[in-house]
TORPA-4810 file (N, C-alpha, C, O; in nm, 3 decimals):
<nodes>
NODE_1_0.084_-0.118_0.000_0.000_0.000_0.000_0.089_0.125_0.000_0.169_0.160_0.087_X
NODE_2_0.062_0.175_-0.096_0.092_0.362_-0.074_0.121_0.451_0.023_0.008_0.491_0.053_X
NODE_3_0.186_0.501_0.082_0.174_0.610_0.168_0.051_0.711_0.187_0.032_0.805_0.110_X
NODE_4_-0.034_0.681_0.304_-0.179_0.775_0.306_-0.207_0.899_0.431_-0.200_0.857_0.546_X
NODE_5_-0.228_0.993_0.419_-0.235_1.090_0.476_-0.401_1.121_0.533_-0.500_1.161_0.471_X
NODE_6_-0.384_1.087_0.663_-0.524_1.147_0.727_-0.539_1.291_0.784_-0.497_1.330_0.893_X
NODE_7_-0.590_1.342_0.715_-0.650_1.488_0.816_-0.758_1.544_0.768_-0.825_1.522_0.667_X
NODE_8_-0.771_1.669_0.904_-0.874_1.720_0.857_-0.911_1.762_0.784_-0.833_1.766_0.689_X
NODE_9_-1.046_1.824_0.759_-1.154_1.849_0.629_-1.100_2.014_0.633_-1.086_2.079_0.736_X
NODE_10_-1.075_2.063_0.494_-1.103_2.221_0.470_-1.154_2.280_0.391_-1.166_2.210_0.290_X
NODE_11_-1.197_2.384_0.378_-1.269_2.443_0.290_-1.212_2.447_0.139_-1.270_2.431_0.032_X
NODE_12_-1.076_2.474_0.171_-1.008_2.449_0.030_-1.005_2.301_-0.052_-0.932_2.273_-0.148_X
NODE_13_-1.109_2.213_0.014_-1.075_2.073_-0.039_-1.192_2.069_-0.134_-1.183_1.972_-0.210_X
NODE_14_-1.292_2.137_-0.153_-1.411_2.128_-0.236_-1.386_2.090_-0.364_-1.430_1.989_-0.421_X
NODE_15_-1.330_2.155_-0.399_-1.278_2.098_-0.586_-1.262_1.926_-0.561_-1.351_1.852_-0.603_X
NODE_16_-1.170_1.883_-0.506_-1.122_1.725_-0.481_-1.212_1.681_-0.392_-1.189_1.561_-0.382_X
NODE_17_-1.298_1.709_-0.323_-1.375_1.626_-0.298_-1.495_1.589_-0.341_-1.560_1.489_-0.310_X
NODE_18_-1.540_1.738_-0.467_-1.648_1.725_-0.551_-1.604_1.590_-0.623_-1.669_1.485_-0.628_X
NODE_19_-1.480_1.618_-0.676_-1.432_1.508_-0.776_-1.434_1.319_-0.678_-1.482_1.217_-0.729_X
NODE_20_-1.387_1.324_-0.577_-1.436_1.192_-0.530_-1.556_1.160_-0.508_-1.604_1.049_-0.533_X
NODE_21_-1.607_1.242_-0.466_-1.760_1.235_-0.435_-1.810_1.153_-0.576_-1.782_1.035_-0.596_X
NODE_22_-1.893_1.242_-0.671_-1.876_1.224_-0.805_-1.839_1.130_-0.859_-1.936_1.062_-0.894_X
NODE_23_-1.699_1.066_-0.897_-1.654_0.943_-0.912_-1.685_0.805_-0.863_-1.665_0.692_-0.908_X
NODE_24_-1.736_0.848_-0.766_-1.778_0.753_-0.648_-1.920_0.705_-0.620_-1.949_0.593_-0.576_X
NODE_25_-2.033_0.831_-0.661_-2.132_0.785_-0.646_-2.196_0.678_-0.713_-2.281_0.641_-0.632_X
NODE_26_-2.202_0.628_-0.784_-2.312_0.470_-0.774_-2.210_0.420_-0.708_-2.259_0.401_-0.597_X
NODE_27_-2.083_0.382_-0.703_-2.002_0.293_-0.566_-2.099_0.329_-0.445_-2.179_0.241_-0.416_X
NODE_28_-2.104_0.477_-0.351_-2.154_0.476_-0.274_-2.261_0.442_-0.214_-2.291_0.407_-0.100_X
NODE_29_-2.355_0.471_-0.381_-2.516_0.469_-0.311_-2.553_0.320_-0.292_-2.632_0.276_-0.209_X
NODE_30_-2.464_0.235_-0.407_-2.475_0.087_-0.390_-2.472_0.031_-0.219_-2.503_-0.082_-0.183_X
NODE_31_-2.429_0.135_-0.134_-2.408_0.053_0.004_-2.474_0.161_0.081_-2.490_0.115_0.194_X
NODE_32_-2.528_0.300_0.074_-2.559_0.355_0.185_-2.654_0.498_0.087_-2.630_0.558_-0.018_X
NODE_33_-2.738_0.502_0.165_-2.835_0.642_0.082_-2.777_0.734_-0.001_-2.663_0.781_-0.007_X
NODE_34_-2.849_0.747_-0.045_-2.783_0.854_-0.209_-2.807_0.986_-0.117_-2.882_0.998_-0.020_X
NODE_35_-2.725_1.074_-0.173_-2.701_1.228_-0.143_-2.806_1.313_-0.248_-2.862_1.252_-0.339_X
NODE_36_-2.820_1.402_-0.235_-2.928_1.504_-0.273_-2.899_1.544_-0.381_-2.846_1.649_-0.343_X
NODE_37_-2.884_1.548_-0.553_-2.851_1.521_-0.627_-2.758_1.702_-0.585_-2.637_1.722_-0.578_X
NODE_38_-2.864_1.794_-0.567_-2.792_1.924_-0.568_-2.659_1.911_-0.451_-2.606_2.010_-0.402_X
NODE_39_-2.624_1.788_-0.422_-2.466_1.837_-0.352_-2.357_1.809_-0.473_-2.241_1.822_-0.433_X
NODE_40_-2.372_1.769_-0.626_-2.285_1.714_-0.673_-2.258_1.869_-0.775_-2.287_1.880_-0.894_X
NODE_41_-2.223_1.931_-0.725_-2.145_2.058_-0.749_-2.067_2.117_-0.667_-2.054_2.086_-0.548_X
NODE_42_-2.003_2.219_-0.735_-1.891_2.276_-0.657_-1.961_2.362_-0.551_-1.907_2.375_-0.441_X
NODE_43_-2.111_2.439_-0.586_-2.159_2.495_-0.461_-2.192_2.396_-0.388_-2.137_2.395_-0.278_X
NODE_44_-2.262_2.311_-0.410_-2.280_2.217_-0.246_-2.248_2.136_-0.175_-2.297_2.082_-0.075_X
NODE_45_-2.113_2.123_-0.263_-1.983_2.027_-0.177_-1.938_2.133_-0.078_-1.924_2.094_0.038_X
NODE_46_-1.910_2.268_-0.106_-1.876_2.379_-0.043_-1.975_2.450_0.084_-1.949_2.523_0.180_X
NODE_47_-2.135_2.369_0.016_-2.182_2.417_0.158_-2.182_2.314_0.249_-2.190_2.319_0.371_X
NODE_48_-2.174_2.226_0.181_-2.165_2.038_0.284_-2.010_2.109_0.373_-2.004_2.104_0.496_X
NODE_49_-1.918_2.159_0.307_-1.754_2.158_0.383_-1.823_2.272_0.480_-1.839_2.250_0.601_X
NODE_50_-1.849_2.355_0.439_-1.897_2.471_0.556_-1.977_2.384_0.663_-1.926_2.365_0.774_X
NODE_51_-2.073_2.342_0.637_-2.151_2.286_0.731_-2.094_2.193_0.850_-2.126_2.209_0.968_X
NODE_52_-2.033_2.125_0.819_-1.930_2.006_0.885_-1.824_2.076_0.949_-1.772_2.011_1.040_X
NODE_53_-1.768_2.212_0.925_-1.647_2.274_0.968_-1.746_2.362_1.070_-1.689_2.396_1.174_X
NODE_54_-1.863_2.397_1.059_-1.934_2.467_1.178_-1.977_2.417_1.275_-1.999_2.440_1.394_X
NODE_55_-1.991_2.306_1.165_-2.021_2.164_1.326_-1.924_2.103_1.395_-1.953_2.035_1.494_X
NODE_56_-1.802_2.118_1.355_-1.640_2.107_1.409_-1.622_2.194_1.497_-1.573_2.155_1.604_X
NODE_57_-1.650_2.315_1.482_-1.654_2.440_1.570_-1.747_2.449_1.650_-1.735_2.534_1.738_X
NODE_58_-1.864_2.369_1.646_-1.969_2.355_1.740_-1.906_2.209_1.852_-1.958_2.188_1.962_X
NODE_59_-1.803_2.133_1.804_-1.738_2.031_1.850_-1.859_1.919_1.832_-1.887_1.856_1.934_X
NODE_60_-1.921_1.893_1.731_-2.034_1.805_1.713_-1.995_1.746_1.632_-2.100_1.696_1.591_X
NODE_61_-1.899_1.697_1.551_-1.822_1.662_1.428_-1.700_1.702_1.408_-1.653_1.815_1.414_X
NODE_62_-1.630_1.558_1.374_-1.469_1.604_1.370_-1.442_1.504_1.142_-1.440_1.391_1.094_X
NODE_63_-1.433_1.618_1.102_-1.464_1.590_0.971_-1.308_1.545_0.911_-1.234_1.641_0.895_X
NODE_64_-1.253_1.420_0.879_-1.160_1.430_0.778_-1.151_1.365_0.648_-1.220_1.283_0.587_X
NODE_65_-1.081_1.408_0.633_-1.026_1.308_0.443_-0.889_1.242_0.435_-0.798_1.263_0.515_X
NODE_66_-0.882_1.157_0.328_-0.827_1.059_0.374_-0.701_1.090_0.172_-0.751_1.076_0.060_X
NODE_67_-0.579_1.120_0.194_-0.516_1.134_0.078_-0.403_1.030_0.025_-0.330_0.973_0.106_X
NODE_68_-0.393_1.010_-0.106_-0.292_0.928_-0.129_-0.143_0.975_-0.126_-0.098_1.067_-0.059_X
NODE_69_-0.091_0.914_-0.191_0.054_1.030_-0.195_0.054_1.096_-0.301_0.156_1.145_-0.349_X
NODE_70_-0.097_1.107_-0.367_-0.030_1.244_-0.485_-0.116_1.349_-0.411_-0.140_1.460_-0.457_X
NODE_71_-0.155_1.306_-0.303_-0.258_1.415_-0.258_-0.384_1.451_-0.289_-0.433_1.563_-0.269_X
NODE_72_-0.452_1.334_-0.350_-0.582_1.317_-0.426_-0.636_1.272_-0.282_-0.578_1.217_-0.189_X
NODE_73_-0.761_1.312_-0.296_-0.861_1.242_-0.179_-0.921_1.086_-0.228_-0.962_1.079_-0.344_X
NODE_74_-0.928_0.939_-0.128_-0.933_0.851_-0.159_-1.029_0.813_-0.044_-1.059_0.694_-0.040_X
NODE_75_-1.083_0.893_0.051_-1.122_0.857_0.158_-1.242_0.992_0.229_-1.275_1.101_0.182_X
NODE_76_-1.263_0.955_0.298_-1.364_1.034_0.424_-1.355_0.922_0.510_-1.352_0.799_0.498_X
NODE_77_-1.352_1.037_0.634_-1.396_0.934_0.802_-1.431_1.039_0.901_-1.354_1.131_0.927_X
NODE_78_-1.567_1.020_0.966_-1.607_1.155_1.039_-1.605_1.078_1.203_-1.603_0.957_1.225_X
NODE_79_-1.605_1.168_1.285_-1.682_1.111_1.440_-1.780_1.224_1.441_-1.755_1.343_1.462_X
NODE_80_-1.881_1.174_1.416_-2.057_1.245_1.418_-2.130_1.218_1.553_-2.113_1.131_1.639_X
NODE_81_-2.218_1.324_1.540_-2.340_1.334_1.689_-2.225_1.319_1.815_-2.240_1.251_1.917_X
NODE_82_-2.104_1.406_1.776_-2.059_1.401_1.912_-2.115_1.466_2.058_-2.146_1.583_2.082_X
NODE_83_-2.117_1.372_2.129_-2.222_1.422_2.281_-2.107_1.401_2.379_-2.086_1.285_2.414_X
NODE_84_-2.044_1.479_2.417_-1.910_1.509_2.502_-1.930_1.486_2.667_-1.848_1.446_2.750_X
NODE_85_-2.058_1.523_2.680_-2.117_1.503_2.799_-2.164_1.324_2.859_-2.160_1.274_2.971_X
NODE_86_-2.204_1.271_2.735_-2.245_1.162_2.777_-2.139_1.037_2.710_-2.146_0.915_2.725_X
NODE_87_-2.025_1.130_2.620_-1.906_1.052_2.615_-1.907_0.929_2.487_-1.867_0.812_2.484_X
NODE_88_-1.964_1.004_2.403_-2.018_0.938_2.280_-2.021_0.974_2.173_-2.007_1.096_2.159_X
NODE_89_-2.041_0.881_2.036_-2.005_0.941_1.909_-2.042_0.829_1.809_-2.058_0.710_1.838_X
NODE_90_-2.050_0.881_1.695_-2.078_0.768_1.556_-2.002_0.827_1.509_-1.977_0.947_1.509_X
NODE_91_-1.943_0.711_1.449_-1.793_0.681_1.334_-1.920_0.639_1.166_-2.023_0.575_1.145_X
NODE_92_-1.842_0.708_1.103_-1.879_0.686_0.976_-1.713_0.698_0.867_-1.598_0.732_0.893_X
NODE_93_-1.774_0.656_0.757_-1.646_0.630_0.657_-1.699_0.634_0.508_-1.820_0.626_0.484_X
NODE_94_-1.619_0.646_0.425_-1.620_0.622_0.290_-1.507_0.582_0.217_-1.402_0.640_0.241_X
NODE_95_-1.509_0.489_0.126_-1.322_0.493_0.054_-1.364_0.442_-0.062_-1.438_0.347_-0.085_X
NODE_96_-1.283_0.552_-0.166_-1.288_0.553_-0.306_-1.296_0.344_-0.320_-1.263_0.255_-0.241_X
NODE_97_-1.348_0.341_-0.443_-1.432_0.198_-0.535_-1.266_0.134_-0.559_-1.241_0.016_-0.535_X
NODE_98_-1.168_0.224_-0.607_-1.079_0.214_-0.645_-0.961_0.157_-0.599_-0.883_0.087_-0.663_X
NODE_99_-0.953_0.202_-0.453_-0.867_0.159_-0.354_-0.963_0.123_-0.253_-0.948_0.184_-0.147_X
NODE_100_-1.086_0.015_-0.260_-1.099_-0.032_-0.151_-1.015_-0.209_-0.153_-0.992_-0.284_-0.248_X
NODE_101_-0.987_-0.222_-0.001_-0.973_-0.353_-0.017_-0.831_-0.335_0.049_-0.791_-0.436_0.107_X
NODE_102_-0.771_-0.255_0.051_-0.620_-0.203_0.059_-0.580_-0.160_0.225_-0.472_-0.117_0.266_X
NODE_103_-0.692_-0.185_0.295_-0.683_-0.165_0.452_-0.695_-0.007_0.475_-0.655_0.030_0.585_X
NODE_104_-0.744_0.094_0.386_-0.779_0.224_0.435_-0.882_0.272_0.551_-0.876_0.364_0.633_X
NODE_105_-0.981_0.169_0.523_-1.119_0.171_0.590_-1.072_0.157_0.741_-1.134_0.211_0.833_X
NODE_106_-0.967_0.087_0.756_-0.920_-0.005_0.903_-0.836_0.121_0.937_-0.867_0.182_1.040_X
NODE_107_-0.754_0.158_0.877_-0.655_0.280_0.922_-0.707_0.404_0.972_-0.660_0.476_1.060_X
NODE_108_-0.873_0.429_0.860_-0.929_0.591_0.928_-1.053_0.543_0.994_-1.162_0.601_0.991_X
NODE_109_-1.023_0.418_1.062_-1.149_0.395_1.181_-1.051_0.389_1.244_-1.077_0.457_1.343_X
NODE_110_-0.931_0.344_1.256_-0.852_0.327_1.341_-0.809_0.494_1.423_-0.799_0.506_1.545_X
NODE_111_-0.792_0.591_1.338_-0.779_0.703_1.329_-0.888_0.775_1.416_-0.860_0.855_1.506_X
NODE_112_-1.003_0.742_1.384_-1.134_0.779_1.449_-1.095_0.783_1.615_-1.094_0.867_1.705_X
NODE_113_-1.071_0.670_1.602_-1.111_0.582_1.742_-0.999_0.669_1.826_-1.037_0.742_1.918_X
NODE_114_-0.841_0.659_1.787_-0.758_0.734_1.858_-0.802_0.860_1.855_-0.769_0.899_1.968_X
NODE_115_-0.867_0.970_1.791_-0.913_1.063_1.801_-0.995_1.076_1.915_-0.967_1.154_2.006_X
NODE_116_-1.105_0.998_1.915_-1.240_0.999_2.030_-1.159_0.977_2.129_-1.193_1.057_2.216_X
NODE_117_-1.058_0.905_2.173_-0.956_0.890_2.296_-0.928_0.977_2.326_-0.976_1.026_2.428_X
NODE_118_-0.821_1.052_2.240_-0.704_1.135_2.320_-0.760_1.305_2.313_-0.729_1.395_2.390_X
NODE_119_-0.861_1.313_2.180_-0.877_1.461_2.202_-1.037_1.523_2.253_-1.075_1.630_2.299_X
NODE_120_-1.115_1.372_2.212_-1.245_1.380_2.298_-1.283_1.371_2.435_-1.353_1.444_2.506_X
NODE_121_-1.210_1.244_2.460_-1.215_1.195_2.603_-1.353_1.121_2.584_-1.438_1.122_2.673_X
NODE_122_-1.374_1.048_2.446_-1.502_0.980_2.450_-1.480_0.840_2.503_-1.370_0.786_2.511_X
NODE_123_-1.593_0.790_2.536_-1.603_0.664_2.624_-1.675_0.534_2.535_-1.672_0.412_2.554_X
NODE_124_-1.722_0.594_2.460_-1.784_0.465_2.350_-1.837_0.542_2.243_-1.891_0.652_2.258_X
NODE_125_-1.811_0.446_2.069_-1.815_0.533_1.959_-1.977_0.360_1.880_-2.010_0.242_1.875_X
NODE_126_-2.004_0.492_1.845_-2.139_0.361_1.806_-2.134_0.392_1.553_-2.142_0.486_1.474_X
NODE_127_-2.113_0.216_1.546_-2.148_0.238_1.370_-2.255_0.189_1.355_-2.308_0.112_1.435_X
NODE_128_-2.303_0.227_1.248_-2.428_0.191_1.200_-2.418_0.117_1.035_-2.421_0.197_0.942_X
NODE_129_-2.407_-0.020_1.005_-2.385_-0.088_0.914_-2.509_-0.152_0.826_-2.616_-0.183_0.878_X
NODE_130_-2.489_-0.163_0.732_-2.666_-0.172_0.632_-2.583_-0.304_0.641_-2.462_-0.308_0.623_X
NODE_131_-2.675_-0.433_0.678_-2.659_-0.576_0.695_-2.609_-0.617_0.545_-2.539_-0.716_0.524_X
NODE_132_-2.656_-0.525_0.444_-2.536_-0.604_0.384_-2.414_-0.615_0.303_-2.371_-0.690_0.215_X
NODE_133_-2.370_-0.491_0.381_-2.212_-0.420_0.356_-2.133_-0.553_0.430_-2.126_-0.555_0.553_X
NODE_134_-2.093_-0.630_0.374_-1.994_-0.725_0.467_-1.890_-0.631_0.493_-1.878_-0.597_0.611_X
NODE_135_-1.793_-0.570_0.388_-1.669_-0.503_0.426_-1.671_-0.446_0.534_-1.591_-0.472_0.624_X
NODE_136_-1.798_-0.328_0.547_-1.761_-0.260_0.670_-1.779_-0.333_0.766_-1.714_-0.305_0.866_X
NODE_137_-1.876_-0.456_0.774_-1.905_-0.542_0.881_-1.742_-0.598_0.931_-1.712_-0.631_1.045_X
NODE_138_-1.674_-0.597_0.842_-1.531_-0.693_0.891_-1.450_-0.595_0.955_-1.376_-0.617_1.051_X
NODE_139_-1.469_-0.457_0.884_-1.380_-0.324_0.929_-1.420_-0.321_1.064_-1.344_-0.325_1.160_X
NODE_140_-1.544_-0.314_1.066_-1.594_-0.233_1.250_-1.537_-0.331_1.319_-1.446_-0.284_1.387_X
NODE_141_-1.549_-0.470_1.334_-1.506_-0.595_1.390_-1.363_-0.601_1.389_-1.314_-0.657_1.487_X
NODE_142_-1.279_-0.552_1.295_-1.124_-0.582_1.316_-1.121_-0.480_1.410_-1.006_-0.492_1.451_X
NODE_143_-1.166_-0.393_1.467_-1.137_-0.278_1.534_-1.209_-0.251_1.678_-1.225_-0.144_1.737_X
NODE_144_-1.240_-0.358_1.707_-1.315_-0.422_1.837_-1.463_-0.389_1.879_-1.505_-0.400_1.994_X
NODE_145_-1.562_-0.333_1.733_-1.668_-0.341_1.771_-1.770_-0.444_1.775_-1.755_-0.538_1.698_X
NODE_146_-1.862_-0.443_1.846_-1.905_-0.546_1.854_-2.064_-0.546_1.829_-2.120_-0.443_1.867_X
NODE_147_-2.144_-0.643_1.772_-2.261_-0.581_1.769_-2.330_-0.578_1.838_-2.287_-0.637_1.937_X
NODE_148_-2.443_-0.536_1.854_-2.544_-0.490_1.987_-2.681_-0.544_1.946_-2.736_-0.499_1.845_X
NODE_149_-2.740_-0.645_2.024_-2.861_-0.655_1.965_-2.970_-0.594_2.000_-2.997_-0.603_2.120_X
NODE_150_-3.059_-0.520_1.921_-3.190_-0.439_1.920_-3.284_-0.493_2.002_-3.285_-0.611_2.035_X
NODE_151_-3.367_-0.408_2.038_-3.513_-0.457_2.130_-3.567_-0.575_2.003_-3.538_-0.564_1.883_X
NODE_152_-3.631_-0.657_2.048_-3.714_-0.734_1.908_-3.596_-0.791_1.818_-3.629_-0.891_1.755_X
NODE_153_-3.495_-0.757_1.804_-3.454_-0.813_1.676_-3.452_-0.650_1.563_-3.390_-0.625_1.460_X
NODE_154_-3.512_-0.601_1.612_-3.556_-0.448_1.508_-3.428_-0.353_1.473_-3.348_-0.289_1.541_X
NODE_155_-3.446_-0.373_1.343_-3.315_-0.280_1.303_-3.370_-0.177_1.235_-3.489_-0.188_1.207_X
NODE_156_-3.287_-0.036_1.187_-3.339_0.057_1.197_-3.273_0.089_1.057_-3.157_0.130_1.048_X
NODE_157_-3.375_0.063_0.925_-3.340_0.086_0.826_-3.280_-0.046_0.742_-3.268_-0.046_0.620_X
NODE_158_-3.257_-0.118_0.799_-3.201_-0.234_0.785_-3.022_-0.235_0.800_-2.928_-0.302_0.757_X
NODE_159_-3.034_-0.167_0.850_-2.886_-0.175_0.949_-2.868_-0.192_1.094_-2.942_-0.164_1.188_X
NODE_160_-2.692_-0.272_1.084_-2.706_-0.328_1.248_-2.636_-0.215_1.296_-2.582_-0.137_1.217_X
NODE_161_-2.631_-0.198_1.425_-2.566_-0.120_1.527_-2.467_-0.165_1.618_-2.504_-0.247_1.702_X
NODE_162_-2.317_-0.118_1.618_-2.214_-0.193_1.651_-2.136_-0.062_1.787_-2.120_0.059_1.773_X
NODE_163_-2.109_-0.137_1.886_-2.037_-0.064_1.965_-1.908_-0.069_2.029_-1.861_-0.176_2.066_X
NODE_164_-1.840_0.054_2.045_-1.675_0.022_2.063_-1.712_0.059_2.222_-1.802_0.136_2.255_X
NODE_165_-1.626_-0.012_2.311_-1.631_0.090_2.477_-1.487_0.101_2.493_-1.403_0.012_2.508_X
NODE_166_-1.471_0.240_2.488_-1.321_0.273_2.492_-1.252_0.282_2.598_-1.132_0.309_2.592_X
</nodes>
C-alpha cells in the first residue's frame, strides 16, 4: 500500500472532494443512501464543507479526508453526533471503489477511534452498518466493535448497530 495521509476536512478541499464524491457515487449509493442530487457541485460540496467545519466548531463533528501520496482524496472518516457530555459518538467512513480492499477503511477507523480517545475523552463510539455491507461489517469488527442486539430483533433501516467501549 501507498503512503496515506489522514486529516482534517477544509474548505479548500471542495474541488477534490467534488471530484471523489462524483466518481464515487453509484459505488456509494450501492451501500448507503444517495445524497441530494444538488450536492454534486462545486456549490454544495462547499456548503456540505462549511456545514461540517461549523459543526467542528460547534465540537459536534470532527470531519476528515483521507489522501494518497499524490494528494488526491481517496477517503472520508467523520466522528458524528458528538455528545461530550455523555461521552459518545458515531464513526462513519467512505473509501474511493478504487482503492478499496487495501486496509484504508481499518486505518481511518482506526484514526477515528484514537481521536475519540485522546482529544475527545469519548467513552464509547457507536457504527451503524446496512446488513449487507460485509466489508464494513469486517472493518468495525477488526477494530473491536461489537454488535449490539436491538429490542425485538428491530433494526433501523435495515442496518445493524455496533459498539466500541473505549
Amino acid at each position: 500500500m501507498q503512503p496515506i495521509n489522514i486529516r482534517e476536512l477544509k474548505l479548500t478541499d471542495a474541488q477534490a472532494l467534488l471530484a471523489f464524491e462524483a466518481d464515487n457515487r453509484t459505488w456509494f449509493e450501492s451501500h448507503i443512501d444517495p445524497r441530494d442530487p444538488s450536492f454534486y457541485s462545486l456549490e454544495g460540496v462547499t456548503e456540505h464543507i462549511e456545514s461540517y467545519l461549523a459543526d467542528f466548531a460547534a465540537q459536534t463533528w470532527h470531519p476528515f479526508v483521507i489522501e494518497d501520496c499524490r494528494e488526491r482524496i481517496v477517503g472520508r472518516a467523520n466522528l458524528k453526533s458528538i455528545n461530550s457530555p455523555q461521552g459518545s459518538a458515531e464513526v462513519g467512513y467512505r473509501i474511493d471503489q478504487g482503492v478499496c480492499g487495501q486496509g484504508l477503511a481499518t486505518l481511518a477507523l482506526k484514526r477515528l477511534i484514537e481521536e475519540a480517545r485522546k482529544r475527545w475523552g469519548l467513552t464509547q463510539l457507536v457504527a451503524y452498518v446496512y446488513q449487507g455491507n460485509a466489508g464494513s461489517r469486517k472493518v468495525v469488527e477488526r477494530c473491536g466493535f461489537v454488535p449490539e442486539q436491538l429490542s425485538n430483533g428491530n433494526t433501523s433501516r435495515g442496518e445493524c448497530r455496533f459498539v466500541l467501549a473505549l
